[in-house]
C-alpha beads as a LAMMPS data file, in Angstrom:
LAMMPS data file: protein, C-alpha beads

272 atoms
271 bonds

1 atom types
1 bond types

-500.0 500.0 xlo xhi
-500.0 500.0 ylo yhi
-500.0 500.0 zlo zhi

Masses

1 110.0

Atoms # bond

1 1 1 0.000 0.000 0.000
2 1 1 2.484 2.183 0.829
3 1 1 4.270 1.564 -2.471
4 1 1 1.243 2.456 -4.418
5 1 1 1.031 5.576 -2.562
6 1 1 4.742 6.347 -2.967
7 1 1 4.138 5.711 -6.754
8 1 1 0.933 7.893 -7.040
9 1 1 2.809 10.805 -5.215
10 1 1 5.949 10.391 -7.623
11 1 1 3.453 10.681 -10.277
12 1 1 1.761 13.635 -9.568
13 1 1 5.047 15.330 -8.803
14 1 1 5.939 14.320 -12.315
15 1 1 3.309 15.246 -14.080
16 1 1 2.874 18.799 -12.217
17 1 1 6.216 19.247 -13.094
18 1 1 5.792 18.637 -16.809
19 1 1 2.490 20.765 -17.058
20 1 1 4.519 23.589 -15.535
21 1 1 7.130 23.614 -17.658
22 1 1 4.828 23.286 -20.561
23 1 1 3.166 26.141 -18.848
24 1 1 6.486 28.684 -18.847
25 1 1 7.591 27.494 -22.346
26 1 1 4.026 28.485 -23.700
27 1 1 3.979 31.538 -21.980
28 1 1 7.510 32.516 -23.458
29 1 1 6.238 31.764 -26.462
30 1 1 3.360 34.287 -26.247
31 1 1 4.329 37.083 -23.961
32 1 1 8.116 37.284 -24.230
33 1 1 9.496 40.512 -25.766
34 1 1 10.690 39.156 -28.553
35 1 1 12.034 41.951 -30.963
36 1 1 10.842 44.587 -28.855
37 1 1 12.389 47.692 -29.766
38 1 1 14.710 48.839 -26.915
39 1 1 13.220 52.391 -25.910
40 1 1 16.425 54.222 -25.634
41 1 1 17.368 53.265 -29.370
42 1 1 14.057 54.588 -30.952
43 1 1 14.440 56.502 -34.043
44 1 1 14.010 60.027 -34.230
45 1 1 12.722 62.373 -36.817
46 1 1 16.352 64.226 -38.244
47 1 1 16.573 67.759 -37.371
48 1 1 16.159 68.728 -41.558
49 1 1 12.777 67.177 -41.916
50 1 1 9.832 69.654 -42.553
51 1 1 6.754 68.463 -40.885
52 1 1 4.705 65.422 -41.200
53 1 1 1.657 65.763 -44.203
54 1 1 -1.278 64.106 -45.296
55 1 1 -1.072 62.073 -47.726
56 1 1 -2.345 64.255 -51.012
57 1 1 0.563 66.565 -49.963
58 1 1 3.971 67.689 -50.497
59 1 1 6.642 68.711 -48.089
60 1 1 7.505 72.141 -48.059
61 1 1 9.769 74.057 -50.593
62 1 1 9.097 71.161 -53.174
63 1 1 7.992 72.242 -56.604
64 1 1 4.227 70.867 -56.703
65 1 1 3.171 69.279 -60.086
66 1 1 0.246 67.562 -60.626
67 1 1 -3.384 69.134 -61.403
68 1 1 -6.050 70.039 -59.161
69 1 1 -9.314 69.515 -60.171
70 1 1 -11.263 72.617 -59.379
71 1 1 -14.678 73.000 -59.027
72 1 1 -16.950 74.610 -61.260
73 1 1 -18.919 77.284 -59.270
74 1 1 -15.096 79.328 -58.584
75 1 1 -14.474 82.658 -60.025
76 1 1 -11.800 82.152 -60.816
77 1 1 -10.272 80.836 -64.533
78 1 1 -8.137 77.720 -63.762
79 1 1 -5.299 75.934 -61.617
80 1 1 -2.429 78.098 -61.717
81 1 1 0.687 76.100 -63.720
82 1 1 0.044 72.460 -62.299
83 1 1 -0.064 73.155 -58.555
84 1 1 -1.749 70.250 -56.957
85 1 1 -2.383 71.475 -53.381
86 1 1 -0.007 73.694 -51.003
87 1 1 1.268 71.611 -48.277
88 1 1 -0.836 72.188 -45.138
89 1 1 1.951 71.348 -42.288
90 1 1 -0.020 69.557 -39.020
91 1 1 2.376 67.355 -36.020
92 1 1 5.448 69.570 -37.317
93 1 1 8.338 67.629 -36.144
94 1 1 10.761 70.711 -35.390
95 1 1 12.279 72.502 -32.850
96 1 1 9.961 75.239 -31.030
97 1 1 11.654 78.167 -33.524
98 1 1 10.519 76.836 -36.609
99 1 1 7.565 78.112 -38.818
100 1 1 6.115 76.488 -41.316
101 1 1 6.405 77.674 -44.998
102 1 1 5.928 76.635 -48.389
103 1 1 7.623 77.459 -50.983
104 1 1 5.176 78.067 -54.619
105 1 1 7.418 77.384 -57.567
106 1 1 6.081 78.292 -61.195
107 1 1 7.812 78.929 -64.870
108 1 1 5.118 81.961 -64.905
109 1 1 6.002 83.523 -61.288
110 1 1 9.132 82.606 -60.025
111 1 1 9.611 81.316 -56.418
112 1 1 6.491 82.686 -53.818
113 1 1 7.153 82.330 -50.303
114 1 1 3.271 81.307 -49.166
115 1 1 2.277 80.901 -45.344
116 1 1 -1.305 80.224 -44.454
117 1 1 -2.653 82.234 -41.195
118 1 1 -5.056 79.343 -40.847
119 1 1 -1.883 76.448 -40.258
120 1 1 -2.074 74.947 -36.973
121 1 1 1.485 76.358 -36.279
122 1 1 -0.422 79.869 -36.472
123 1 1 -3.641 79.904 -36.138
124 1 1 -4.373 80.188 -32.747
125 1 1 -0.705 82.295 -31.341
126 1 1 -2.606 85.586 -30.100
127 1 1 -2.590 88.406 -32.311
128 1 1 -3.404 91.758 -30.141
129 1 1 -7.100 90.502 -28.849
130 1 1 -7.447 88.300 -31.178
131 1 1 -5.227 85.339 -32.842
132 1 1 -3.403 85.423 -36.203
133 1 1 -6.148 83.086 -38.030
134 1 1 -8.596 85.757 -37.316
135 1 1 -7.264 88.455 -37.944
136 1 1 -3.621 88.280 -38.882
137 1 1 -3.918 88.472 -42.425
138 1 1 -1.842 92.285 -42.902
139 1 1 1.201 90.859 -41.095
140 1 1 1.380 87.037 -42.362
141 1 1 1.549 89.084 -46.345
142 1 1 4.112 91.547 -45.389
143 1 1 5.562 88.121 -44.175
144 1 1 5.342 86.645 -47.531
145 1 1 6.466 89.620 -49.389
146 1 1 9.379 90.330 -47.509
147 1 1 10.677 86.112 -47.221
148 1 1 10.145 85.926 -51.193
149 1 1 11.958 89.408 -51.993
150 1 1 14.683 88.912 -49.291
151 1 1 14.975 85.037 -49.606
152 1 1 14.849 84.940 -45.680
153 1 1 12.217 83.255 -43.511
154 1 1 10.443 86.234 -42.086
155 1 1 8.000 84.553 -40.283
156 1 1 4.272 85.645 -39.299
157 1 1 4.374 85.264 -35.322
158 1 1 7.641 88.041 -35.971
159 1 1 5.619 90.098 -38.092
160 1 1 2.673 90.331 -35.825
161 1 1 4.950 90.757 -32.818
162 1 1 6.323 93.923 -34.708
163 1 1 2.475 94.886 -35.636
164 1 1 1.345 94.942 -31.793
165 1 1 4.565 96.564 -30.750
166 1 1 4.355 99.674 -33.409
167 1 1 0.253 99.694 -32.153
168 1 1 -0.854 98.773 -35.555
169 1 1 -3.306 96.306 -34.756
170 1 1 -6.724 97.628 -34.268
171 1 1 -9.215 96.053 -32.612
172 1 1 -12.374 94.605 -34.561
173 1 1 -10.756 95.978 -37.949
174 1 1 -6.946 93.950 -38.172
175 1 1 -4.579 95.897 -39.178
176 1 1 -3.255 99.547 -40.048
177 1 1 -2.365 100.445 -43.472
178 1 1 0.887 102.070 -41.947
179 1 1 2.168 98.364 -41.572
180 1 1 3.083 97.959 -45.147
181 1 1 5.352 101.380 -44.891
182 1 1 7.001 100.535 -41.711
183 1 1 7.588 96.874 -42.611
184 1 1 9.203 97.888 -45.653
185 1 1 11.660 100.137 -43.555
186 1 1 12.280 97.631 -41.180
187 1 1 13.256 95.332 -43.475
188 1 1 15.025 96.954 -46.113
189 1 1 12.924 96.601 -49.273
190 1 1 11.420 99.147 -50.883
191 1 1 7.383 99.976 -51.092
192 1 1 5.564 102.049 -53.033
193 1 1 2.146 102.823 -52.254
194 1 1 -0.125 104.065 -55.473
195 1 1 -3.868 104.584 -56.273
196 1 1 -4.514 101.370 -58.705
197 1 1 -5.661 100.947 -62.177
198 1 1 -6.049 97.665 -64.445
199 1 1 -3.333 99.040 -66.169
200 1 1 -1.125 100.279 -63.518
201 1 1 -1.856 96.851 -61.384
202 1 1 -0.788 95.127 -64.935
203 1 1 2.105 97.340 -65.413
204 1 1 3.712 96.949 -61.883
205 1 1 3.148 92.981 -61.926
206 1 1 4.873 92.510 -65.448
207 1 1 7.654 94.901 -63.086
208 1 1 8.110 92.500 -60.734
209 1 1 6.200 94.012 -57.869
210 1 1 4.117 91.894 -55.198
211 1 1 1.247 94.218 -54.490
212 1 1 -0.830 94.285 -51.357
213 1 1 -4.469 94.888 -52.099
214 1 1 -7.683 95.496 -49.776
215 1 1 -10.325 93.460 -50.324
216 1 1 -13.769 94.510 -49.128
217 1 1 -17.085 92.396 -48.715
218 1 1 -17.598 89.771 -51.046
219 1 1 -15.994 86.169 -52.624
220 1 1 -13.051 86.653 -50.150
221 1 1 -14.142 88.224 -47.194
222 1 1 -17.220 89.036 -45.343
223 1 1 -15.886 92.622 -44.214
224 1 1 -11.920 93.048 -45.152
225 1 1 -9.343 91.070 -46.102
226 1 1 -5.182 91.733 -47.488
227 1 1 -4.342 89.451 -50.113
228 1 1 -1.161 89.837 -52.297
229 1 1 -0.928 89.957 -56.346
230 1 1 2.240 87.692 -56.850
231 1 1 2.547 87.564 -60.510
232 1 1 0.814 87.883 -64.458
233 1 1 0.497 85.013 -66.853
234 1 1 1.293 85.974 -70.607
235 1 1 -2.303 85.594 -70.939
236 1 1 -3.331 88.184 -68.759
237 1 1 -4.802 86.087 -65.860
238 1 1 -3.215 87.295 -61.820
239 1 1 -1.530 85.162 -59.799
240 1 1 -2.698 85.559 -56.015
241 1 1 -1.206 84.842 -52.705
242 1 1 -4.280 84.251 -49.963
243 1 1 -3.189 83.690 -46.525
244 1 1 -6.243 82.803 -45.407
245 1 1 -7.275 80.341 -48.622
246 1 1 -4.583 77.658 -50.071
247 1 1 -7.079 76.961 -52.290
248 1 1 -7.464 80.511 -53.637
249 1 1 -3.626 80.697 -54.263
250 1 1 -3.648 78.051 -56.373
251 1 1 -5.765 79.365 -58.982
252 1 1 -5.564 81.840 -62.183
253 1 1 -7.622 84.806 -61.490
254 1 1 -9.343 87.253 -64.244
255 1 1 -7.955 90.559 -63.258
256 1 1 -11.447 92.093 -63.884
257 1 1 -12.871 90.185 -61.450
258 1 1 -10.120 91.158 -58.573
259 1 1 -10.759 94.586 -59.539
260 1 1 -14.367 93.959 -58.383
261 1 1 -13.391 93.074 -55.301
262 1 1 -11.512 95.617 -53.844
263 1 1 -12.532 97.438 -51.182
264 1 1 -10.108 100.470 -51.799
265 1 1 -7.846 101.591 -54.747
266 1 1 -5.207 101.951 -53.018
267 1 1 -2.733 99.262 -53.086
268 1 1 1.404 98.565 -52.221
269 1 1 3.738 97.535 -54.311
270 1 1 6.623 95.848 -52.756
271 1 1 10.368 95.711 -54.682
272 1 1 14.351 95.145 -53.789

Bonds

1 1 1 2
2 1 2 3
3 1 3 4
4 1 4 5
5 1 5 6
6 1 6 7
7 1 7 8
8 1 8 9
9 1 9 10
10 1 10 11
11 1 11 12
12 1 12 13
13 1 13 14
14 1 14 15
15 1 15 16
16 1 16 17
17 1 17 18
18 1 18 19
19 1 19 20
20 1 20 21
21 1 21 22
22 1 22 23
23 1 23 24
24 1 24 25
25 1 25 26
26 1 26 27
27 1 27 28
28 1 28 29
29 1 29 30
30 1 30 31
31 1 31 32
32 1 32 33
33 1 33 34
34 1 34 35
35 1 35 36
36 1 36 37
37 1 37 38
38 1 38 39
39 1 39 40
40 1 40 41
41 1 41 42
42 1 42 43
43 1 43 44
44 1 44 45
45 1 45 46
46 1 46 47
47 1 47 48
48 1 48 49
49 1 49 50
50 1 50 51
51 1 51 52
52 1 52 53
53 1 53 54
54 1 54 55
55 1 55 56
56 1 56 57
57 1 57 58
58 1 58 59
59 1 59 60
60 1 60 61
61 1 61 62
62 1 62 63
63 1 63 64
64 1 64 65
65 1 65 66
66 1 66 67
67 1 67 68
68 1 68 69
69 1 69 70
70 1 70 71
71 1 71 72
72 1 72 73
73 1 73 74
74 1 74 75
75 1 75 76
76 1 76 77
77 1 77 78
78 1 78 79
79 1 79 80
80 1 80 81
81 1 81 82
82 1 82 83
83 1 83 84
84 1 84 85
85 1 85 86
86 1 86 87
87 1 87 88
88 1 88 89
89 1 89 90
90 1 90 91
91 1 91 92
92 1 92 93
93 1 93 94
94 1 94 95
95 1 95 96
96 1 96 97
97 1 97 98
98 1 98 99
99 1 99 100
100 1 100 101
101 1 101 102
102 1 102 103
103 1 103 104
104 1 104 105
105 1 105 106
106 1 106 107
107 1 107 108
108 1 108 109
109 1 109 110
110 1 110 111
111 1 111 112
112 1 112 113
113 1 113 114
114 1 114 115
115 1 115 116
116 1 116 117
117 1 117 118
118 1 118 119
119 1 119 120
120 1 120 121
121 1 121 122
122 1 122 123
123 1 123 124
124 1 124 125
125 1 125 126
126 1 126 127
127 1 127 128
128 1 128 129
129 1 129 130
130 1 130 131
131 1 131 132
132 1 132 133
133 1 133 134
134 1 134 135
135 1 135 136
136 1 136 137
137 1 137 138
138 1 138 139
139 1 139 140
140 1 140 141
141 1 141 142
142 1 142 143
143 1 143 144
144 1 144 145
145 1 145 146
146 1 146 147
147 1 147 148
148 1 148 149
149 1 149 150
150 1 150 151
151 1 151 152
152 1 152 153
153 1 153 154
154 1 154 155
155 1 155 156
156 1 156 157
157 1 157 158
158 1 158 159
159 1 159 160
160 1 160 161
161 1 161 162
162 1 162 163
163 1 163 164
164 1 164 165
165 1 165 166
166 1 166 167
167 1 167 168
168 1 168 169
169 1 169 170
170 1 170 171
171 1 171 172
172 1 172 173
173 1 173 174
174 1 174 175
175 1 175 176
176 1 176 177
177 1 177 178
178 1 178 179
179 1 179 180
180 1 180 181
181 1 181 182
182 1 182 183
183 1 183 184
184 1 184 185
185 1 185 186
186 1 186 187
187 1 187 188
188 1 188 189
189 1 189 190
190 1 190 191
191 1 191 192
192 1 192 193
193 1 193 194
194 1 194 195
195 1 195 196
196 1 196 197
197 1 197 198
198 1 198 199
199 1 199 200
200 1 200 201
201 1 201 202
202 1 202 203
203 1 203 204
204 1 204 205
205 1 205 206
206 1 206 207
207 1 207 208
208 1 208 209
209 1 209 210
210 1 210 211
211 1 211 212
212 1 212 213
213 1 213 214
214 1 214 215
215 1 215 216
216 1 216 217
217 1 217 218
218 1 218 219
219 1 219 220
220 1 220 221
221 1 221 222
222 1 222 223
223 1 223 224
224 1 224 225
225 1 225 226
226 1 226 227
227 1 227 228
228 1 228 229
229 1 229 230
230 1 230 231
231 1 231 232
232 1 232 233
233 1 233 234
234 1 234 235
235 1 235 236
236 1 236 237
237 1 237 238
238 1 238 239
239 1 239 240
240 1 240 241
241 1 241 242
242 1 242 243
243 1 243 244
244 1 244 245
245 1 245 246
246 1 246 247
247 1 247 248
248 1 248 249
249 1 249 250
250 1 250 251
251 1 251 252
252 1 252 253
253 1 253 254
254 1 254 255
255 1 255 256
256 1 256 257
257 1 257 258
258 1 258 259
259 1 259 260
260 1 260 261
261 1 261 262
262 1 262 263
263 1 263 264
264 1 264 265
265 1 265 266
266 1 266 267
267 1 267 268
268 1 268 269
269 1 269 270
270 1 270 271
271 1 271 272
């Protein structure tokens, strides 16, 4: 009896054993970190790279190629030289000091420095009493203007910065006109300010000139808005920067129909 029991006990010792091991082999199998990446060897995004984009877009200062379908209710004539869409930077994987930028590239118009007010790097930095995606549109152009004619990155969030500090922003308006003149002296480029024609605005484009216009109620704003004339095609048709529409920028506008929109003659024409 006492055999049997000895042999039982050896038994179930045995086969406890076995289902244990069995046990720890199939949870190695399954739980085990097995290729786990070691978290102090992660990889991280170089210094160089521009931001992360969806997937229909470019990274910035790339030359953008393909054709945008536009729709058909737009004022405008068609999509300006093959831009596809401006990159529209979101997650920017950068130190704090950078600002987003895109650089438009045409035969017709040369290199454009573009940034859009309405980027997530921008929209929401405070802007007086309000925030640059509201309201920011007079300093993010100057911006453009001056980073195209300089070739420097004069950013918005600088611009704005100087804006509030000369007491040009003005609450429920935007914007002084006495930006574009102060700007200009500030940065060392050279502004003209004129009372615009079709022919003049034609004139000064075929020159050169970026020109900062006013528009007033209407296709591009619901009270005021700055946009900037960037450029002429040989046929005639004005190339537009619109902070606060990548969409807009993107398209070949009849110059009549600008000239419709504007809420005062008077315009700035920007030159080195």
């Amino acid at each position: 009896m006492k055999n049997i029991k000895k042999t039982l006990y050896i038994s179930l010792m045995a086969f406890l054993c076995i289902v244990f091991v069995v046990s720890a082999f199939l949870y190695a199998l399954t739980f085990a970190p097995f290729g786990r990446a070691n978290p102090e060897s992660r990889s991280e995004s170089p210094e160089n790279l521009t931001v992360s984009i969806t997937p229909l877009y470019k990274a910035e200062g790339v030359a953008i190629e393909a054709v945008f379908d536009f729709g058909q209710d737009s004022p405008a004539i068609s999509p300006v030289n093959g831009i596809k869409a401006l990159p529209s930077p979101v997650n920017a994987a950068q130190p704090a000091d950078y600002f987003p930028y895109t650089v438009i590239s045409t035969e017709k118009s040369g290199n454009f420095i573009y940034y859009c007010q309405k980027w997530e790097a921008y929209t929401d930095i405070p802007y007086g009493s309000e925030t640059i995606g509201t309201y920011g549109c007079g300093p993010v152009n100057v911006a453009m203007v001056v980073s195209t004619l300089t070739n420097k990155r004069i950013n918005p969030v600088e611009v704005t910065a100087l804006a509030v500090k000369w007491n040009l922003f003005v609450a429920g308006s935007g914007t002084a006109h006495s930006i574009f003149p102060k700007s200009a002296d500030y940065y060392g480029v050279r502004m003209e300010e004129f009372t615009s024609t079709k022919e003049s605005i034609v004139e000064k484009l075929k020159a050169g000139r970026l020109l900062i216009c006013s528009m007033g109620e209407g296709y591009f704003s619901r009270s005021g808005h700055f946009l900037t004339l960037r450029g002429i095609t040989p046929e005639g048709k004005i190339l537009i920067a619109d902070s606060n529409s990548p969409e807009n920028t993107q398209k070949e506008w009849d110059l009549d129909y600008l000239f419709s929109q504007l809420r005062y003659r008077k315009m700035w024409a920007f030159y080195v």
